[in-house]
C-alpha positions as YAML, in Angstrom:
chain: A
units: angstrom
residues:
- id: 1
  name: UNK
  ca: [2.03, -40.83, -7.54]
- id: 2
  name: UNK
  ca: [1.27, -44.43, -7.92]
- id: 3
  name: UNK
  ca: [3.00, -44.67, -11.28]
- id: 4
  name: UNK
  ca: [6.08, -43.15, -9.97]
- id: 5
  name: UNK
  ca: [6.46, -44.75, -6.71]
- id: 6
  name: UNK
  ca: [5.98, -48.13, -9.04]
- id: 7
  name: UNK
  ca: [8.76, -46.83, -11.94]
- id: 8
  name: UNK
  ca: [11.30, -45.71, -9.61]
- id: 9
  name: UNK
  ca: [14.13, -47.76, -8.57]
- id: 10
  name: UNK
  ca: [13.98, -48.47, -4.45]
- id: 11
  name: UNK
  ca: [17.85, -47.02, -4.90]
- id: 12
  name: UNK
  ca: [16.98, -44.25, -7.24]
- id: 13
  name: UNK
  ca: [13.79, -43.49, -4.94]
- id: 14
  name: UNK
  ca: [15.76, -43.69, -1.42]
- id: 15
  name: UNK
  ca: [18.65, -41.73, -3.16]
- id: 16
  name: UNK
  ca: [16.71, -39.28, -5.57]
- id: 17
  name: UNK
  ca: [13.27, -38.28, -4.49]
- id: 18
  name: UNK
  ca: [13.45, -38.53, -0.57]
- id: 19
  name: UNK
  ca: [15.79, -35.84, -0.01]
- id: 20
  name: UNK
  ca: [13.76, -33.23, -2.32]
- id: 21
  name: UNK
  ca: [10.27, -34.78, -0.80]
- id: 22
  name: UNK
  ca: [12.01, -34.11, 2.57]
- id: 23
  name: UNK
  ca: [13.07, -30.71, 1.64]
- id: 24
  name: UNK
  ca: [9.82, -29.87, 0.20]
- id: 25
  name: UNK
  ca: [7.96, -30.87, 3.56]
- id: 26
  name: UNK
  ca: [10.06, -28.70, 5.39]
- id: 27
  name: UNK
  ca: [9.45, -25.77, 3.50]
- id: 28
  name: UNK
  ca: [5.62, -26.31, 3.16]
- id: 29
  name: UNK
  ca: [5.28, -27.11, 6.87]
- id: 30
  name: UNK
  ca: [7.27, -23.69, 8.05]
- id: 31
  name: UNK
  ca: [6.24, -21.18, 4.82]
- id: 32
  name: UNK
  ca: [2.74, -22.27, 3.95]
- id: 33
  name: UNK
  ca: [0.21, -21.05, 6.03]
- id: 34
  name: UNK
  ca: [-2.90, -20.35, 3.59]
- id: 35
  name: UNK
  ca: [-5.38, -21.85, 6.24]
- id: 36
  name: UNK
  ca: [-6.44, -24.22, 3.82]
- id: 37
  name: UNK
  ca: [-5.20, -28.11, 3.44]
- id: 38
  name: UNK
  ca: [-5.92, -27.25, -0.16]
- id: 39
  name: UNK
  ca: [-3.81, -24.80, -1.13]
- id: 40
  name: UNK
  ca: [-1.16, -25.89, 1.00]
- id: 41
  name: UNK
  ca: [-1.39, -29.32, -0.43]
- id: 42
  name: UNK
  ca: [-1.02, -27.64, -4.14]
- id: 43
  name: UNK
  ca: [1.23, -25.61, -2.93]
- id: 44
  name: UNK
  ca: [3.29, -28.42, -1.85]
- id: 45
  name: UNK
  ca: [3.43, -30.41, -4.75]
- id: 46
  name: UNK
  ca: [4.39, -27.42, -6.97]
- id: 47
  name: UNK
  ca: [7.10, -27.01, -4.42]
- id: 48
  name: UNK
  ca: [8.24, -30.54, -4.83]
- id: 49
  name: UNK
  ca: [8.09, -30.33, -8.71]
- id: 50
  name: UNK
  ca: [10.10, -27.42, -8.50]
- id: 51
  name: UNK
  ca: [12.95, -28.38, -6.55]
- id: 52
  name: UNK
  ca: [12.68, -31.42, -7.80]
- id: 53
  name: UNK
  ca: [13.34, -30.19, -11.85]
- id: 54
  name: UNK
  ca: [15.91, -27.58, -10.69]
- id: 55
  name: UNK
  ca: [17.97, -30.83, -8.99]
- id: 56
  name: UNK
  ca: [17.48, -33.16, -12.06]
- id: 57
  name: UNK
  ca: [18.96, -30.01, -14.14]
- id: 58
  name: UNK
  ca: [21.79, -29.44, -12.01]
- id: 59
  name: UNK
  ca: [22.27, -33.14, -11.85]
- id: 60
  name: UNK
  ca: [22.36, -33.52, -15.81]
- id: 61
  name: UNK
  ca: [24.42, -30.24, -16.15]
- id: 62
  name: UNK
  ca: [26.83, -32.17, -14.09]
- id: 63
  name: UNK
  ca: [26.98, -35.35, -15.35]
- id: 64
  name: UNK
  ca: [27.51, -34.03, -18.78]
- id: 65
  name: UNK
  ca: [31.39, -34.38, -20.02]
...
């Protein structure tokens, strides 16, 4: 987390990885309920990886001539 937070552009972080960090919050906090800050932690991340990879995809899919 440290390395990316340090890597990342203020721009490209504001821009980029706020909206699907945002997103992912929302979901975990109204989906998740596994009564465990564990698994709903994981659970979280995985989410924010996900949505995360499918937006970079779509994002190079369009960006591509």
């Amino acid at each position: 987390m440290y390395t990316m937070l340090k890597n990342l552009t203020t721009t490209r972080l504001w821009t980029q990885q706020l909206p699907v960090f945002a997103a992912s919050l929302l979901i975990a906090e109204t989906q998740y309920k596994f009564h465990s800050f564990t698994l709903e932690c994981i659970a979280f991340l995985v989410t924010w990886f996900a949505i995360d990879f499918v937006v970079e995809k779509v994002r190079g899919r369009i960006s591509q001539p």
